[in-house]
C-alpha positions as CSV (number, residue, x, y, z in Angstrom):
1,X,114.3,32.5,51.4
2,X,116.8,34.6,52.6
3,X,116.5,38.3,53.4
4,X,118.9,39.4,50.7
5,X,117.2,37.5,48.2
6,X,114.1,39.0,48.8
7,X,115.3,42.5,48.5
8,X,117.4,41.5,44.9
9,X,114.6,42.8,42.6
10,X,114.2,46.6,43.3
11,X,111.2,48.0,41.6
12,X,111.7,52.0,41.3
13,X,109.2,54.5,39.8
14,X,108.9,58.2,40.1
15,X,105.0,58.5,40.5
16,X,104.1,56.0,42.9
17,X,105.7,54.3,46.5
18,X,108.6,52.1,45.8
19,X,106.9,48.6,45.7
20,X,110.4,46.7,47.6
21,X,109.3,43.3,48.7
22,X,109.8,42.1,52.2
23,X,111.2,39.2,53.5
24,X,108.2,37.2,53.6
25,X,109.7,34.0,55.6
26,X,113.1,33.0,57.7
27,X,113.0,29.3,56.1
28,X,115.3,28.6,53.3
29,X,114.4,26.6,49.9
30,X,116.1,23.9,51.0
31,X,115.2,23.5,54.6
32,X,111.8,24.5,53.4
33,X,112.0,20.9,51.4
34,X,112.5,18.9,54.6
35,X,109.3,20.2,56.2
36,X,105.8,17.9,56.3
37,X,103.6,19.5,53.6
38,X,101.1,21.2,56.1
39,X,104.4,22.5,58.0
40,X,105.5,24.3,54.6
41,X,102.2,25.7,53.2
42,X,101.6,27.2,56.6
43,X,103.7,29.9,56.0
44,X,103.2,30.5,52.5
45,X,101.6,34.2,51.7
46,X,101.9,36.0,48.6
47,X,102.8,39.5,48.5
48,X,101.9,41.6,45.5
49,X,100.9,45.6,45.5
50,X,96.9,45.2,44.2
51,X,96.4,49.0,44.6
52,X,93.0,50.1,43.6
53,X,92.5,47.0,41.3
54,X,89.6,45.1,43.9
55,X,89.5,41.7,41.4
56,X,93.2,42.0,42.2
57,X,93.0,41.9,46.2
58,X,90.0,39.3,45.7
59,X,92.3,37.3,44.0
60,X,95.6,37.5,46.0
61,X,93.2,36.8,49.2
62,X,92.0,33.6,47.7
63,X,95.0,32.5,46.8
64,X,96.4,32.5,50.4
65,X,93.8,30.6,51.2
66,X,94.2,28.0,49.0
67,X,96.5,24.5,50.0
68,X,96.2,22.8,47.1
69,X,97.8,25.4,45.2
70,X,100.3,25.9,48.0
71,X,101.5,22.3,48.1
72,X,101.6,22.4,44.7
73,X,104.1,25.2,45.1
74,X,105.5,22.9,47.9
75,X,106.1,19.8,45.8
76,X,107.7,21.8,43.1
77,X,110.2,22.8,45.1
78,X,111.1,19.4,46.3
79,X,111.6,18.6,42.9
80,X,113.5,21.6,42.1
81,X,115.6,21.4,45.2
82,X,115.8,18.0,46.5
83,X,115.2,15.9,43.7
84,X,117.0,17.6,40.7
85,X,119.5,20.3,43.0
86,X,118.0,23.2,40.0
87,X,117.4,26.7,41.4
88,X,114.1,27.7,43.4
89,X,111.1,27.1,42.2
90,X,108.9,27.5,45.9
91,X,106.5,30.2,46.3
92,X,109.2,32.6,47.0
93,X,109.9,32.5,43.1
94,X,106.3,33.0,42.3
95,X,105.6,36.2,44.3
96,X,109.2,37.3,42.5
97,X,107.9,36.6,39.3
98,X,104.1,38.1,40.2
99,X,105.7,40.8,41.7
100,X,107.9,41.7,38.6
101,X,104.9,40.8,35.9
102,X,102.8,43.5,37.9
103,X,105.8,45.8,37.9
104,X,106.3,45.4,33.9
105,X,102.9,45.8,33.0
106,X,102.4,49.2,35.1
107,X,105.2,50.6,33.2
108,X,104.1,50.1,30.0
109,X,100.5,50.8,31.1
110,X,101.8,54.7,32.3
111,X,103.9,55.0,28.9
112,X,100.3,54.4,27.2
113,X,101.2,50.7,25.9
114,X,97.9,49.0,25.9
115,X,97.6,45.5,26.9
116,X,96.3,42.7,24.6
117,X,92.9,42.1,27.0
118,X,92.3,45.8,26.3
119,X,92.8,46.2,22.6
120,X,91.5,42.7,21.4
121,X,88.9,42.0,23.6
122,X,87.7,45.6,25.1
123,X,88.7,45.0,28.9
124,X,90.5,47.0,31.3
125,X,93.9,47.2,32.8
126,X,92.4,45.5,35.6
127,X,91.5,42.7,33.8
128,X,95.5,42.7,32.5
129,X,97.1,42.6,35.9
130,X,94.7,39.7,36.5
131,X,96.2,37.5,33.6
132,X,100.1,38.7,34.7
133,X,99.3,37.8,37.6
134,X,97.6,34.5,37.7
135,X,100.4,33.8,34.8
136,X,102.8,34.3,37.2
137,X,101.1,32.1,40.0
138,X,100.5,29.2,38.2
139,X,103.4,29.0,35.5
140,X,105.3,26.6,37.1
141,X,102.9,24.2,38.9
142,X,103.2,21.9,36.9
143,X,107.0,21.3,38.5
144,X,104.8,19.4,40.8
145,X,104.8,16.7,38.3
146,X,108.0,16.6,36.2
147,X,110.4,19.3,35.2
148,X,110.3,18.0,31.5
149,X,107.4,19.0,30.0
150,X,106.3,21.3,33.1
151,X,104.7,23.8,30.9
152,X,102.0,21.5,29.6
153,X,101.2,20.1,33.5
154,X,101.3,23.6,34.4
155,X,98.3,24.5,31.7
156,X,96.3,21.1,33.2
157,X,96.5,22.2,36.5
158,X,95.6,25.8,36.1
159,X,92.4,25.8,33.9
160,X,90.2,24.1,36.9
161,X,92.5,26.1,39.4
162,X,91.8,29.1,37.6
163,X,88.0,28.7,37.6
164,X,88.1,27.9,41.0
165,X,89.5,31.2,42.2
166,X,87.7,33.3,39.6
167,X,84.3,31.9,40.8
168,X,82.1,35.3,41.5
169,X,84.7,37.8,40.1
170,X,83.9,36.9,36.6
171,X,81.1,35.4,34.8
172,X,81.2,33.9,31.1
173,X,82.0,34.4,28.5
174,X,84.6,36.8,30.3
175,X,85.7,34.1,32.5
176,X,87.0,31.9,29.3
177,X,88.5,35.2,28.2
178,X,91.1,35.5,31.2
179,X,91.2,31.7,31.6
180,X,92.4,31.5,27.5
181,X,94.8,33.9,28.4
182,X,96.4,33.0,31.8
183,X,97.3,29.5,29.6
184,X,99.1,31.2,27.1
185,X,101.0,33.0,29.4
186,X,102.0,29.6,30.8
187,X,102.9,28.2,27.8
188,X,104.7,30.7,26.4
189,X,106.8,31.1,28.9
190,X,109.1,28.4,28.0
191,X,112.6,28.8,26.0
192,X,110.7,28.1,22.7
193,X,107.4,29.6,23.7
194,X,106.0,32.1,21.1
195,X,103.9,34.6,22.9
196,X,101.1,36.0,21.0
197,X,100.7,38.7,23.7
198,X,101.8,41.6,25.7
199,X,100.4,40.0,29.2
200,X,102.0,36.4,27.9
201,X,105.3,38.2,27.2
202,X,105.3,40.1,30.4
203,X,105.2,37.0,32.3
204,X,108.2,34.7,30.2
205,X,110.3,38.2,31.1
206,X,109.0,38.5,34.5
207,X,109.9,34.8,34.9
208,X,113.3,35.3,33.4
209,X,114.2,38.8,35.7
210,X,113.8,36.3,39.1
211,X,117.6,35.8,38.5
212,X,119.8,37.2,41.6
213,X,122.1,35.1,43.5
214,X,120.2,33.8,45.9
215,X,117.8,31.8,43.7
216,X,120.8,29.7,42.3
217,X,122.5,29.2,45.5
218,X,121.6,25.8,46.3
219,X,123.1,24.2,43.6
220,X,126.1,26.5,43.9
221,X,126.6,25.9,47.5
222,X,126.5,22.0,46.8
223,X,129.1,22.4,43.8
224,X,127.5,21.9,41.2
225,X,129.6,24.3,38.9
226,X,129.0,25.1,36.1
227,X,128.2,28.6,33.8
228,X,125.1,28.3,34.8
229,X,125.7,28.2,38.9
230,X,128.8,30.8,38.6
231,X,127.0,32.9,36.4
232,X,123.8,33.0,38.9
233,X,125.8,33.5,41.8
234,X,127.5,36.4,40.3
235,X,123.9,38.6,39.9
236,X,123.5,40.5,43.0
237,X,120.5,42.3,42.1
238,X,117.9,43.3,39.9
239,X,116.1,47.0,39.3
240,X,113.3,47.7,37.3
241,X,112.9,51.5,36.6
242,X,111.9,54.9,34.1
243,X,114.2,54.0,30.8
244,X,115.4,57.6,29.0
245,X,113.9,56.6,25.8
246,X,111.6,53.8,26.4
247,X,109.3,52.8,29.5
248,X,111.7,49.9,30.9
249,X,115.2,49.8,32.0
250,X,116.4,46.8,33.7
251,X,119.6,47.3,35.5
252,X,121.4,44.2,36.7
253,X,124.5,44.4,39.0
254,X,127.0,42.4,39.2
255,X,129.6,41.1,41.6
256,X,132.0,39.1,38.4
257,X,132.0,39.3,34.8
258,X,130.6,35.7,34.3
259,X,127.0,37.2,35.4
260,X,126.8,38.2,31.5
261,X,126.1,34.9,30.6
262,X,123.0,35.1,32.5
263,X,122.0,38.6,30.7
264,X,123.2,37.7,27.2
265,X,121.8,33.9,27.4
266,X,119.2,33.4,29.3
267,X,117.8,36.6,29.4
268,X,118.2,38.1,26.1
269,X,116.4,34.6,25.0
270,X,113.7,35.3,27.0
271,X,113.3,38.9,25.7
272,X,113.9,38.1,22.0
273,X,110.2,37.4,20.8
274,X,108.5,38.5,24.0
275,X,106.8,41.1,22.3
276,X,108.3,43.8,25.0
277,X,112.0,44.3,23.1
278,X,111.3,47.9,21.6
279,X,110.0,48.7,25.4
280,X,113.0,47.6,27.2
281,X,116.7,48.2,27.5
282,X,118.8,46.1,30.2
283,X,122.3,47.0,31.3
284,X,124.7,45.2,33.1
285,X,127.0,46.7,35.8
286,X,130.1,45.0,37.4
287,X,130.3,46.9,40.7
288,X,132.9,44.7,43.0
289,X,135.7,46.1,43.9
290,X,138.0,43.4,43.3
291,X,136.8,42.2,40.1
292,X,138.9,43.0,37.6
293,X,136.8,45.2,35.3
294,X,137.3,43.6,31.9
295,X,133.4,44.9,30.7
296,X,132.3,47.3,33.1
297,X,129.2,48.4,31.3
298,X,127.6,45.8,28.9
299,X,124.7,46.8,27.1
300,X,121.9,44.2,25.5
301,X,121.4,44.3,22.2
302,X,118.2,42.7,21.0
């Protein structure tokens, strides 16, 4: 993925380091597909700011060691890319999303907002950034399969996954706990997914937010246009920051006024019913120059 696609989600805070995510790789989605699978999961390492959370770093550690999961990731892509010319879905979309699910849910953690692991079941915060965050590794394996129905692969492949990579860091009945979770996460995060959580609706948002340019280029480049290729290609980037009266603003700039239908469509449905709308505001701002400025400001309303 390219530089400037890794450097499209901006997450901003005023208490801690900015968390800006580095260009992890030089390889492009699409060249990525024409590599043998041992070529393309070599590579592969997920990013993601654990902090002081050590089931977190456990976590992330084991999951860069783990090829199954990466070709997994691998295949996905290939069907994403190759097979059905759809926006990324590679491992460079996963430590988007991971890294936006984490971002979410320490906002709303510092403006008090307790996670569903903590008020239903007694856990920690910990334990939340656990379920964002294998909810955000394993919600679209299941493009490994089929993209119809990927949801639904995604939840078979994960339960065993998840036990696997849990082994030692949690015993029962905790272990079913997080496990319970992570799949509803990954279920909900489908257009007509009904999260029953915060964790579930951080990561359907998080999921969602991965929506600058340079995940949509492929189909755009190959002319495929349509409102949904124009529209991508017009989001230049994405911050996530302090909002004045609630504990999220999303601001999305814009290079062309057709980048609305990405806000008002797709993301506003992903946001209606998350669970997070009376958290979050989102703006839009058309910045180029040489766009004529028809809606400079557009505002969300949920």
């Amino acid at each position: 993925m390219s530089r400037s696609r890794r450097s499209s989600v901006q997450t901003v805070s005023e208490d801690e380091q900015l968390e800006q995510l580095e260009p992890p790789q030089a390889v492009e989605p699409a060249e990525e597909t024409q590599l043998t699978p041992r070529e393309a999961v070599g590579h592969m390492r997920i990013k993601a700011p654990y902090r002081a959370n050590r089931k977190l770093r456990e976590l992330l550690e084991r999951v860069n060691e783990d090829s199954q999961l990466k070709a997994w990731w691998h295949a996905a892509n290939v069907n994403a890319i190759k097979r059905l010319e759809i926006n990324d879905h590679s491992w460079v979309h996963v430590q988007v999303v991971t890294n936006i699910s984490l971002k979410l849910l320490r906002q709303l953690t510092k403006h008090r907002v307790e996670p569903s692991v903590v008020s239903d079941f007694g856990m920690t915060s910990d334990d939340a950034e656990m379920v964002v965050a294998l909810g955000s590794l394993l919600h679209c394996v299941g493009m490994a399969v089929h993209r119809q129905g990927h949801e639904d692969f995604s939840m078979f492949l994960a339960e065993p996954k998840m036990r696997e990579l849990l082994d030692g860091i949690y015993e029962e009945p905790e272990l079913t706990i997080i496990s319970v979770e992570v799949l509803q996460a990954i279920t909900s995060h489908r257009e007509y997914g009904q999260p029953l959580t915060l964790e579930a609706g951080i990561v359907r948002v998080a999921d969602a937010l991965d929506m600058a340019k340079g995940r949509s280029r492929i189909p755009f480049k190959r002319g495929r246009m349509s409102i949904h290729s124009l529209s991508a290609a017009a989001i230049d980037s994405v911050t996530i920051t302090d909002g004045e009266d609630v504990p999220i603003a999303i601001r999305i700039a814009m290079t062309n006024s057709s980048g609305i239908y990405q806000v008002d469509e797709l993301l506003k449905g992903k946001l209606k019913g998350s669970g997070l709308e009376q958290y979050v505001e989102v703006t839009a701002h058309i910045e180029a120059e040489q766009e004529e400025r028809l809606v400079p400001v557009y505002r969300l309303e949920l």
